[in-house]
N, C-alpha and C positions, 0 to 999 in steps of 0.2 A: 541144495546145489551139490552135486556130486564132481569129482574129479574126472571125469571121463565121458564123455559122449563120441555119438555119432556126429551129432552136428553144434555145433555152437552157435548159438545168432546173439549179435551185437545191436542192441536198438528194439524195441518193443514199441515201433512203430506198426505199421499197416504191413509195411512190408515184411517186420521182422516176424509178425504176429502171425499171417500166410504162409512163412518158411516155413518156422516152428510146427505147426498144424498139419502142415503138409507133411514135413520130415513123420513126422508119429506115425498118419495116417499110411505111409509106405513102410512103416515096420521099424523106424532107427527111433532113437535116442535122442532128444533134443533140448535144450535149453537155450532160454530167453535172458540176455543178463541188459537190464536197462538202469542207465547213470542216474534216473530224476526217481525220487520217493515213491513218486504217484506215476503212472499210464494214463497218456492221455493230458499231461498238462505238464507245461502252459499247450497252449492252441500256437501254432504257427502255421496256418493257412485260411483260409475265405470259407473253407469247409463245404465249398460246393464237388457235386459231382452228376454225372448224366446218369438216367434211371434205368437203362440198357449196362452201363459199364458196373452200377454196382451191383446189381442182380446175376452179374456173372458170378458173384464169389456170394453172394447173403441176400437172402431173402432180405427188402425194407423191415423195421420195425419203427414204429411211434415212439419205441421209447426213447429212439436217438435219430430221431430224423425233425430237425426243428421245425422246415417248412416246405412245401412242393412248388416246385416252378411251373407253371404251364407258359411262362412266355420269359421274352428277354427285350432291353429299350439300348441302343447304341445313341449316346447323344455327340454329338459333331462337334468339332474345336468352336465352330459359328453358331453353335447351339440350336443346331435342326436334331429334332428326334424320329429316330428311324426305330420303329416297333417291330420285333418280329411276333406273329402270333401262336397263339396253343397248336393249332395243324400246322404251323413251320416248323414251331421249335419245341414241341412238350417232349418228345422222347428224348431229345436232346438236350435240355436244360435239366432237367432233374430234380435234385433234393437238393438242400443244404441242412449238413449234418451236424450234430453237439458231439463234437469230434473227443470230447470229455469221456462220454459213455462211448463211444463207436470205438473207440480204438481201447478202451476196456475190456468191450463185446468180443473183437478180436482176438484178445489177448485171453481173456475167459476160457473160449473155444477153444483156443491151443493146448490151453493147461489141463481143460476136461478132456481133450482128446489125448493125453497125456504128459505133456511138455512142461517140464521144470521150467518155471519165474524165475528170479532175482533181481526186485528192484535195489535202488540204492546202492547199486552195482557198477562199477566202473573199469570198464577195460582198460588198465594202465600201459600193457606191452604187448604184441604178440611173442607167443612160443616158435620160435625159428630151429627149426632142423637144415643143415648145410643147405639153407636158401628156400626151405618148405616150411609153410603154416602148420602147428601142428595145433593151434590152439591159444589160448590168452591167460596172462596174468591180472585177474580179478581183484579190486582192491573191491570187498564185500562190507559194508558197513563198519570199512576204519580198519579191518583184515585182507591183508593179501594171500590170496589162494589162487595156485593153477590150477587152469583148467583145463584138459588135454581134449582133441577132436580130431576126427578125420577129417572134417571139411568145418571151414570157417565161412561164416554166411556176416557179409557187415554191411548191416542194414540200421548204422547208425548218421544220417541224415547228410545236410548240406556239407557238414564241417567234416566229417570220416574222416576224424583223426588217427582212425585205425587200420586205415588201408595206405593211408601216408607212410606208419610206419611199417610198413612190411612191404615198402620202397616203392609206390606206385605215386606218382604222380598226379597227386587230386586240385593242381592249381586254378580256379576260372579267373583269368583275364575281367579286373576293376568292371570293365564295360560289359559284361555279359552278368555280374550278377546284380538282381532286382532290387536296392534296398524297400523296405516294403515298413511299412507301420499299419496297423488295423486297429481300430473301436468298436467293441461292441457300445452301440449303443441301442439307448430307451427313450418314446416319448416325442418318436417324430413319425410325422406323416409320410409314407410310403404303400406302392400297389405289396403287398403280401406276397402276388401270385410272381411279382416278375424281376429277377436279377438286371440292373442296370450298369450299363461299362461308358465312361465320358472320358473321350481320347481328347487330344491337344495336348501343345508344349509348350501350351500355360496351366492345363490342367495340373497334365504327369509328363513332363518331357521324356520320350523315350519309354513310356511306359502306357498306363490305363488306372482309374479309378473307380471302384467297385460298391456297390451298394448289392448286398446279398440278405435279402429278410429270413429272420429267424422267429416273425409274430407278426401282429398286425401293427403293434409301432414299434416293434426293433427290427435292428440288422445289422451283421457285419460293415462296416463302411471302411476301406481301407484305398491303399495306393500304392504301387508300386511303381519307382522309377532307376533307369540308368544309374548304374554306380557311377557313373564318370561323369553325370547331372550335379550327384551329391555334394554339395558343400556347405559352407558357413551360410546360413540366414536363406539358405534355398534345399535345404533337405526333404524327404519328406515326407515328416512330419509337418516342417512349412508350408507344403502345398496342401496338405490333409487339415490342417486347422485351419487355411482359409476358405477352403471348401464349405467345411461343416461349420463357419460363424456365419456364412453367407445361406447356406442351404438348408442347417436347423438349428438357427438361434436357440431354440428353446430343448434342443435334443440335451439330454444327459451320458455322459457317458460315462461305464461301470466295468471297462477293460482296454487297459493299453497295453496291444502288443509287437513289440516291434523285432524285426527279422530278413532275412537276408533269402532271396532264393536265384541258385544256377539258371539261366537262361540259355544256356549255351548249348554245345553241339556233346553229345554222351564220351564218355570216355574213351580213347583210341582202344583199350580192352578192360574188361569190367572183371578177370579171372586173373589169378596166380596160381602156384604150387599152395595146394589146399585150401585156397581163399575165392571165394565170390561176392562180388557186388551187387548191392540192387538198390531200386527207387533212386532216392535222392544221392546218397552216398559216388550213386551208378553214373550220376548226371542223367538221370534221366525226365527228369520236369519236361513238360511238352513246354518248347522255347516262347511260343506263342503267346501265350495264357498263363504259364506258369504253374499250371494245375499237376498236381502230381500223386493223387489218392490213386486212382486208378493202375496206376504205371508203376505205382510202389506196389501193390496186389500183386500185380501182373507177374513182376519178375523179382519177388519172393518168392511166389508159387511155380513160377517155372526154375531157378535155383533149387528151393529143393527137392524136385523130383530129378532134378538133372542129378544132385549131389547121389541121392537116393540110385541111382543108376550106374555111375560112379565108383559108388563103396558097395554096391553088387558084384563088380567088378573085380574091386580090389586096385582099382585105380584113379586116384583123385591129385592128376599130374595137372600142369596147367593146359595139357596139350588135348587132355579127357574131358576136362570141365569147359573149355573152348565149345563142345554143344551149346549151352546156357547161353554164351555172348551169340554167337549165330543164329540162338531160335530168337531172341529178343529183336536181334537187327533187322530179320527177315520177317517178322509179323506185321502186323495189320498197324501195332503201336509202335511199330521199331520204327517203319515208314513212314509214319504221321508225324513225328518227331521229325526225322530228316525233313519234309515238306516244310514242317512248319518254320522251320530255323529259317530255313530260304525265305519264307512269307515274312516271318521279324523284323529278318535284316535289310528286307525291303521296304516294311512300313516304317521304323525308327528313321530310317534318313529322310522323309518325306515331308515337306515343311502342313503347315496346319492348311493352307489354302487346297493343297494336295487332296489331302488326307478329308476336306471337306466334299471336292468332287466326286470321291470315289464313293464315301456314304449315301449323296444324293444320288446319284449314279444306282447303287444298289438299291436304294429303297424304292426303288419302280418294279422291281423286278418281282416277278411271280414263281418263286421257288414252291414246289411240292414236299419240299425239305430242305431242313439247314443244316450245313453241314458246313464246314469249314473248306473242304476240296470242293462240293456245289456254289457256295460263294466264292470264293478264288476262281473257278469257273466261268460265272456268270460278272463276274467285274470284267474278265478278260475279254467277254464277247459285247458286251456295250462297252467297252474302252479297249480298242482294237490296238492301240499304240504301245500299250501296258505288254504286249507281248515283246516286244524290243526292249523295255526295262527288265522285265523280268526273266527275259532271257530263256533258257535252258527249261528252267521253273515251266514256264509255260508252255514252253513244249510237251513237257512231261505229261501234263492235265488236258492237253488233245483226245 
């Protein structure tokens, strides 16, 4: 690790590993500096993704892709199950990745494209010039070193303790983040091929429970619910162990992970004077699903070409880097995100009987594709009333 780059990135996530890569491949200088020993652990997510979204940034490889989706099962608060099949859902459902090696792969790719690592590296302060990022102070394996940069890229996850302190405002409101706990487990019966989501506010109040196979008898099984559900003898972890004592007595499980993720609406601005945000840090988890591989990619790689355009310039003000927040907002993913917060905050308040109609309601329907906007669509047009609830929202999907 040198004292000087172009770019610095905070976090050797998906996202930070995209910047990095990217920064090289436009000709700067970059380095990776990540707090945990290892890349790639612990795991804090379902490790799912759509096979169109990762193929934007990497070819699939076997060596980190656990299992293929060809379908998905929605089970009802009343326990009706609604199948979507391989011609609704295959390009849409995906992989589920061993996020262990993938975000390794990642991080690999950067380094061989040229980009300084440093694990075990911990960004203790940023470098503040009269109110500009210039850079962070690195406590490196028990050594504090600065590290000087034109552009700060922090792509260090839900917590961006680093963007807090270079005075931005990273608070979500209790009720907008997910507490979440996931098992890998072994040794229970499951379809291989297909990701299963079981809503109800007995299941996951405010939330959804996930079954994602990573074999023919394992899979991620996890849950996430409302922080403002969270309490004493009802967390949950409480709903996730009575799940799986009810649904696989005999399952074993060989990884508890438990974690927190932003549901919320993105950042009011994701830029400063020489700092930018991405992925999680950014607030950007699609609010819906919670899924956030994709969106971490996405704007890693467009932060660092924006940076890269930037320090061409000779200008990395927050008024220059203000690009990066505009391209993100105005994309295909900037607008799926705003959609989907709307869709959220309309499903959480909806009691179970609700939430039952609109499943059976949609499992009649004959979609040519699943998509999130073609279902939202197609509920609004066999539940014609849902346009007065949902307001604005549905006006918009006319």
């Amino acid at each position: 690790m040198k004292s000087r780059y172009d770019v610095l990135v905070i976090g050797g996530g998906p996202a930070g590993a995209l910047a990095a890569q990217t920064a090289v491949d436009k000709g700067l200088s970059a380095c990776i500096v990540e707090k945990r020993p290892a890349i790639g652990s612990p795991v804090r997510c379902a490790e799912g993704i759509g096979k169109e979204a990762l193929t934007e940034f990497i070819d699939p490889d076997p060596c980190w892709i656990s299992a293929e989706m060809t379908g998905a099962t929605i089970v009802a608060p009343d326990g009706f199950v609604m199948q979507l099949s391989s011609k609704m859902a295959g390009g849409k459902v995906g992989y589920v990745l061993d996020r262990k090696i993938f975000d390794r792969e990642l991080v690999w790719r950067a380094a061989d494209a040229g980009a300084d690592v440093a694990v075990k590296s911990r960004a203790a302060a940023p470098i503040m010039e009269n109110g500009v990022v210039k850079g962070a102070k690195i406590d490196h394996a028990g050594k504090m070193t600065s590290v000087r940069a034109e552009v700060v890229i922090a792509a260090d996850g839900v917590e961006s303790k680093f963007a807090k302190w270079c005075g931005i405002d990273t608070t979500v409101p209790v009720r907008e983040i997910m507490s979440g706990v996931q098992y890998v487990m072994t040794g229970i019966d499951i379809d291989p091929e297909s990701t299963v989501f079981y809503l109800g506010n007995e299941v996951a109040p405010e939330g959804y429970l996930w079954i994602f196979p990573k074999g023919p008898k394992s899979a991620n099984v996890g849950i996430g619910i409302s922080g403002k559900k969270s309490g004493e003898g009802h967390r949950a972890k409480d709903y996730l162990d009575k799940f799986v004592k009810k649904t696989f007595p005999k399952g074993k499980t060989i990884e508890y992970i438990p974690g927190g993720v932003s549901v919320c609406r993105p950042l009011e601005c994701t830029v400063a004077d020489g700092l930018m945000l991405t992925g999680d840090a950014a607030r950007v988890v699609d609010p819906l699903t919670g899924g956030g591989i994709y969106n971490a990619m996405f704007t890693g790689k467009l932060a660092a070409q924006t940076a890269a355009d930037c320090i061409g310039k000779g200008d990395v003000s927050k008024k220059a880097l203000m690009a990066y927040d505009k391209a993100w907002r105005t994309s295909k993913m900037g607008k799926t995100i705003d959609r989907n917060y709307h869709i959220k905050e309309y499903l959480i308040k909806q009691p179970d009987e609700k939430l039952n109609e609109i499943i059976h309601s949609v499992s009649k329907i004959d979609m040519t594709e699943f998509t999130t906007l073609n279902l939202v669509k197609e509920i609004i047009r066999v539940n014609p009333k849902l346009v007065l609830e949902l307001g604005a929202l549905a006006a918009s999907l006319r």
